[in-house]
C-alpha positions in Angstrom: -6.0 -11.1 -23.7 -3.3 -10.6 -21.1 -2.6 -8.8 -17.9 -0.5 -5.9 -17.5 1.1 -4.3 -14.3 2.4 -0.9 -13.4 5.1 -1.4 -10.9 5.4 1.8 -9.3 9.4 3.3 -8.1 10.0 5.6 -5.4 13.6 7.0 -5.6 14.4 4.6 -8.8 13.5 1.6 -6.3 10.0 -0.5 -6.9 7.3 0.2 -4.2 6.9 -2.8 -2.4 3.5 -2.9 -2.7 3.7 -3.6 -6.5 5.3 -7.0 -6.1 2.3 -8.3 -3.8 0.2 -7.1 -7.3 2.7 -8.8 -9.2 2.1 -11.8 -7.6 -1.7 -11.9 -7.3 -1.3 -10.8 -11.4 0.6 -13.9 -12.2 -2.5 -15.9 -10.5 -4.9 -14.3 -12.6 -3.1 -14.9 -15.8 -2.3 -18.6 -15.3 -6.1 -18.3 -14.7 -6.7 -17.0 -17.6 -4.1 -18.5 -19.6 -2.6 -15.7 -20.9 0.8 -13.8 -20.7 2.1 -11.2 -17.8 3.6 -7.8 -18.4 4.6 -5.3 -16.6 5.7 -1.8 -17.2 8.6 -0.1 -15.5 8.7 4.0 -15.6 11.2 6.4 -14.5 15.0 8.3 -15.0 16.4 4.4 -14.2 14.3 1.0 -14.4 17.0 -1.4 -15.2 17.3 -2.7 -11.9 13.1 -2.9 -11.5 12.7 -4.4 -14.3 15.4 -7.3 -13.8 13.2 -7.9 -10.5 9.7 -7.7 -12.2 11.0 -10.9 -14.0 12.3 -12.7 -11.0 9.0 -12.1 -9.7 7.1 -13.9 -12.6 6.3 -11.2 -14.9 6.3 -13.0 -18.8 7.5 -9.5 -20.4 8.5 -6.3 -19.0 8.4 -3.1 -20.5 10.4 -0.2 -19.4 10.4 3.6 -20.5 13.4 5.0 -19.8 13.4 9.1 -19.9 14.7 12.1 -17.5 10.9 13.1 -17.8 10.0 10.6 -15.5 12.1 11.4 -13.0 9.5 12.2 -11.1 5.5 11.0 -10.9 3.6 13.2 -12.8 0.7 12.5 -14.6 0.3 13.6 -17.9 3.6 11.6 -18.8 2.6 8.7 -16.8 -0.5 8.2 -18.3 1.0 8.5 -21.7 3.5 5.8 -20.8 1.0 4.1 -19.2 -1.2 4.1 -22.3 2.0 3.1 -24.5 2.3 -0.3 -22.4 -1.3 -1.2 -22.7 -1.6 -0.7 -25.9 1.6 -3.0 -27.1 0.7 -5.7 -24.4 -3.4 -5.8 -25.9 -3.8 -5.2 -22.5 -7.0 -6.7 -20.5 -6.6 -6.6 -17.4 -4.6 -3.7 -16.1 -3.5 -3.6 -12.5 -1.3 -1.5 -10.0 -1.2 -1.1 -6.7 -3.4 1.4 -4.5 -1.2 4.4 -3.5 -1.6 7.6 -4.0 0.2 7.8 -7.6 -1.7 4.3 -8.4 -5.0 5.4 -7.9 -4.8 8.5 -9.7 -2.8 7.1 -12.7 -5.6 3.8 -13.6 -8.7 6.1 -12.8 -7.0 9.1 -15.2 -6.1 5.8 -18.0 -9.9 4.1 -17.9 -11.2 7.4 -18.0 -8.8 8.2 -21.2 -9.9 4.9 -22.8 -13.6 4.9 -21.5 -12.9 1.8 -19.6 -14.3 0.1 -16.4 -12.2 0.5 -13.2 -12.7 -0.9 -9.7 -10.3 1.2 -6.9 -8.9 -0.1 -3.7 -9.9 -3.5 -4.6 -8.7 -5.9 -1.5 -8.3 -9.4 -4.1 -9.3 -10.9 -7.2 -10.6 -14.2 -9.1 -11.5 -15.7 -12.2 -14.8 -17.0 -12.8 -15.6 -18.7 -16.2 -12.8 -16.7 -17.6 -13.6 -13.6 -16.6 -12.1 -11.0 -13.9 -14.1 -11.0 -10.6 -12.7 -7.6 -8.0 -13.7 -7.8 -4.3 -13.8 -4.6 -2.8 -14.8 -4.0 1.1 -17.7 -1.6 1.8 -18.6 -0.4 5.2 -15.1 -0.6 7.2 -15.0 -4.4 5.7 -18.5 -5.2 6.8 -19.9 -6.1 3.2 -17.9 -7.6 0.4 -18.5 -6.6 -3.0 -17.8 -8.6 -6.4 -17.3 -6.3 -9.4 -17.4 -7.3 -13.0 -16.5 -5.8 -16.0 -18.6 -5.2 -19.3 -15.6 -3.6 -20.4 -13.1 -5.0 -23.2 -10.6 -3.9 -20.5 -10.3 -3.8 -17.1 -8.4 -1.4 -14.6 -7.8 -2.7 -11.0 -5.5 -0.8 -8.1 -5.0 -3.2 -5.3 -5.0 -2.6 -1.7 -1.5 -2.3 -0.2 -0.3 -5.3 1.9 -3.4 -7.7 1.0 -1.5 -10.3 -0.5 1.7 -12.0 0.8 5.2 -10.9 -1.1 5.7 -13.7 -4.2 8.7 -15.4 -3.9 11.6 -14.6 -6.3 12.7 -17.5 -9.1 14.5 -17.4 -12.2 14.5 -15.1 -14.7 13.4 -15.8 -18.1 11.0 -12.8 -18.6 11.9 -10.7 -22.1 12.6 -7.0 -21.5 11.2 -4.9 -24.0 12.2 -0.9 -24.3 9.6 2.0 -25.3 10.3 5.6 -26.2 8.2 8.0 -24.2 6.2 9.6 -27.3 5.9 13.1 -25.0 8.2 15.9 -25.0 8.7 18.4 -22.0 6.5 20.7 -23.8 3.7 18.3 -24.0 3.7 17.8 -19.7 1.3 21.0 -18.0 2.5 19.7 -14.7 6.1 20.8 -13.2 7.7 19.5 -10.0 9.4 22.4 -8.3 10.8 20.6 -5.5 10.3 17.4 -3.6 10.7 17.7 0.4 10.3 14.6 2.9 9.9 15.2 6.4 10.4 11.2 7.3 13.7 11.5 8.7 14.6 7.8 8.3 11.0 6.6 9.6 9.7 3.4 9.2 7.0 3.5 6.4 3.6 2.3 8.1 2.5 0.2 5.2 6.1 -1.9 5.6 6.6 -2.0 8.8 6.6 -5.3 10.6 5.7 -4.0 14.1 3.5 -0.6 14.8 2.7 1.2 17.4 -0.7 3.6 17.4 -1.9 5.8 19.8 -5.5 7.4 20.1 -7.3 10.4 21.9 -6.6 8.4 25.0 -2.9 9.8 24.9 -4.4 12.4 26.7 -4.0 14.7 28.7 -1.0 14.9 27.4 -0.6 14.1 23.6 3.1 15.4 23.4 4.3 13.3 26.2 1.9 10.4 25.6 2.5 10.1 22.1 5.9 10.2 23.3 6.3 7.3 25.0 4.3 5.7 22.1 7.5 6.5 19.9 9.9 5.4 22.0 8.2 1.9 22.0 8.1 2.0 18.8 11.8 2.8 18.6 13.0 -0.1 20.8 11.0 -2.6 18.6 12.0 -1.4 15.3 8.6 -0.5 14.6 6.4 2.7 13.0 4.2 5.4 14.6 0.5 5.0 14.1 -2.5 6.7 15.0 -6.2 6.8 15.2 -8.4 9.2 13.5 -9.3 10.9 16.6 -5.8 11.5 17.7 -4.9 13.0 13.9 -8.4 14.9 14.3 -7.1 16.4 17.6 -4.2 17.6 16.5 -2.0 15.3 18.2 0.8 13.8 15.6 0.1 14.4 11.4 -2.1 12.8 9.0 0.8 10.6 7.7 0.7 8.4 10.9 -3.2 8.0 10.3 -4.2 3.8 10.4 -8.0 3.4 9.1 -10.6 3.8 6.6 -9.5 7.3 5.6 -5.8 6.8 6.5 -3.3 3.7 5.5 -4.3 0.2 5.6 -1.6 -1.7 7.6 -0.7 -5.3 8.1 2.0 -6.2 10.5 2.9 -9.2 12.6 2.3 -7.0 15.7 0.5 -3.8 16.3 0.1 -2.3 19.7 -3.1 -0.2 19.9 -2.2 2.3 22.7 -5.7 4.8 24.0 -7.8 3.4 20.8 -10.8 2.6 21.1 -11.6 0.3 18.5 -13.9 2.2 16.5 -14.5 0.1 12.9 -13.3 3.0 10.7 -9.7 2.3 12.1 -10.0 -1.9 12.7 -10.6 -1.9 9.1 -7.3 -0.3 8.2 -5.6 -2.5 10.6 -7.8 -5.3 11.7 -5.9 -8.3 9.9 -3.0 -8.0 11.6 -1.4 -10.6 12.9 -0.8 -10.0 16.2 -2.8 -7.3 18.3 -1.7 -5.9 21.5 -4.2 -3.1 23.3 -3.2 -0.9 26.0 -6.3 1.1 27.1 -7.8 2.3 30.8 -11.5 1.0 29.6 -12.0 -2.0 29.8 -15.1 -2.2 27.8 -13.7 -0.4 24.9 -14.3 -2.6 21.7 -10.5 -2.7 20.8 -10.4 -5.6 23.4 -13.1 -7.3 21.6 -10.7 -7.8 18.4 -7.0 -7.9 20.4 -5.8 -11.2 20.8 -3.8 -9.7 24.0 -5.3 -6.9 26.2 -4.0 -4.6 29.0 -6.6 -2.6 30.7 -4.6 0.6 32.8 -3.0 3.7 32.3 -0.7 4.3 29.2 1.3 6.8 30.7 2.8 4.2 33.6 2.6 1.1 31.5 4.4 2.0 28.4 7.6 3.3 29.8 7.8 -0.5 31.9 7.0 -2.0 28.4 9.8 -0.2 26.7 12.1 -1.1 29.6 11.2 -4.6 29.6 11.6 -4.9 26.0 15.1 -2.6 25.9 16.3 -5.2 28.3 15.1 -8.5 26.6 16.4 -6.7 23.3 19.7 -6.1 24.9 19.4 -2.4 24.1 
C-alpha cells in the first residue's frame, strides 16, 4: 500500500496547487504508514522533481519525453498508469484542475477503480482513506469510502496550506513512456493564452470581483474594479451573474461553477452574496464588500462592509491605497 501523486507542470514549472496535495499526501501516508511517490510528466521534469522531494515525497518518478510536451490525454494516462503500477499504488491523488480531473477520472475508469472528484480534504480512519467532498455550495459534507483496492482522489485547489520545503533525501526513479506518437489520437495544434501577464485567480493573494451591480455600466465599472486590483497586486474576479451578462469572460468566474479561491483579502464589489459564489470564495481570509444594498447577504459573511455606490467609492479606494502604497 502506498500513495502516489501526479504533480501537474504548466510551462515545465509544477502547478502550485500540486504541492498543497503533496502535502496533505505525506499526512495520509504517515497515516497509513506507507511510502510517498509522486510522478513528474513532461518535455523537462528535472527541476519538479528535485522539488517534489523537498516537499516530502519518499520517491519520485519522472517520464521524460517530447510527447509530453504538452497535456494530452491518451499519453498522460498511459504515464499515469506506468507510475501506479511501479509504486503498487493505493491511494492515487492530484489536484482538481482542469487536466487533474480529467486525467484520475479517465485512469479509475481504465482500471475499474473508485474515484471521489473535487474532494476539499482527507483522513484516515482504521487504516482506511476517508474523502470529504462539499455538496450544496458547502452546505453538507460528505465522507466517501472506498471498496476499491485503489483509490483516486483530485483535490480542491487552495484547501490546504503550501508544505514547507526540507531536505532532500527522496530517490528519483526514471520511466520510459511505453507510447509512440502513433499511439496518441489527440494533436495539439497550437496553444494561445490571452492572460497577458495576469494574476492567476487561484494564486493570487488579494482579489478583486465584481457582480451585476457594475451596472449600468459594466465596461467602466468593471473598470475601476481592475484598476483596484492593479494598485494592490491583486486578480480580477467575478460573479456568475456578471460572467452570465456578458460583462468580463468566464476565466474571471469565483463560485460553484467557476474557480474556488482563497486569498488573504477579497473585495466583493456589486455581489450579492448568493451561496453558489460564497462557496468558491467564502474561506477567505479577509472579506471586504462594496455594495449600494445594504441588506444584500454578502454583508452577512464580510468581515468589513461598505454600503454605497461602486462607481464613487472605488476610484477614492484606489487613490487612497495608490497613496498609502506610494504608487
Amino acid at each position: 500500500m502506498t500513495v502516489l501523486v501526479w504533480i501537474e507542470q504548466k510551462k515545465g514549472q509544477a502547478v502550485s496547487s500540486s504541492w498543497e496535495v503533496l502535502g496533505k499526501a505525506r499526512e495520509v501516508a504517515d497515516a497509513l504508514g506507507t511510502r510517498l511517490f509522486a510522478v513528474v510528466m513532461g518535455d523537462v521534469t528535472g527541476d519538479t522533481a528535485q522539488q517534489a522531494g523537498e516537499y516530502g515525497a519518499d520517491e519520485v518518478y519522472t517520464i521524460t519525453d517530447p510527447l509530453l510536451a504538452q497535456y494530452r490525454l491518451s499519453a498522460y494516462a498511459a504515464g499515469l498508469r506506468q507510475a501506479v503500477e511501479r509504486a503498487e499504488a493505493v491511494v492515487v491523488l492530484a489536484a482538481a484542475t482542469t487536466n487533474g480531473r480529467e486525467l484520475c477520472a479517465a485512469v479509475a475508469c481504465d482500471l475499474d477503480e473508485g474515484l471521489a472528484p473535487d474532494a476539499i480534504d482527507l483522513r484516515v480512519e482504521n487504516g482506511k482513506l476517508v474523502a470529504v467532498r462539499a455538496l450544496y455550495s458547502n452546505n453538507i459534507l460528505s465522507d466517501v469510502t472506498f471498496s476499491s483496492s485503489r483509490q483516486f482522489v483530485t483535490l480542491r485547489p487552495r484547501s490546504f496550506a503550501l508544505p514547507q520545503a526540507g531536505s532532500n533525501n527522496a530517490v528519483i526513479e526514471a520511466l520510459e513512456l511505453v507510447l509512440t506518437a502513433e499511439d496518441i489520437p489527440e494533436e495539439v495544434i497550437a496553444v494561445q493564452s490571452s492572460s497577458s501577464g495576469e494574476i492567476s485567480l487561484t494564486d493570487a493573494r488579494i482579489i478583486v470581483s465584481g457582480g451585476r451591480g457594475v451596472a449600468p455600466d459594466p465596461a467602466k465599472g468593471f473598470a475601476l474594479v481592475a484598476e483596484l486590483a492593479e494598485v494592490v497586486g491583486g486578480a480580477v474576479g467575478a460573479s456568475r451573474a456578471a460572467v452570465d451578462a456578458g460583462y468580463i469572460p468566464y476565466k474571471h468566474q469565483v463560485g460553484q461553477t467557476g474557480k474556488t479561491v482563497k486569498p488573504e483579502l477579497y473585495i466583493a464589489v456589486g455581489i450579492s452574496g448568493a451561496i453558489q459564489h460564497l462557496a468558491g470564495m467564502g474561506s477567505s481570509k479577509v472579506i471586504v464588500a462594496i455594495n449600494r444594498d445594504r441588506s444584500a447577504p454578502i454583508f452577512d459573511r464580510a468581515h468589513y462592509g461598505i454600503v454605497g455606490d461602486l462607481y464613487a467609492l472605488l476610484p477614492e479606494l484606489t487613490a487612497e491605497f495608490k497613496r498609502r502604497l506610494g504608487k
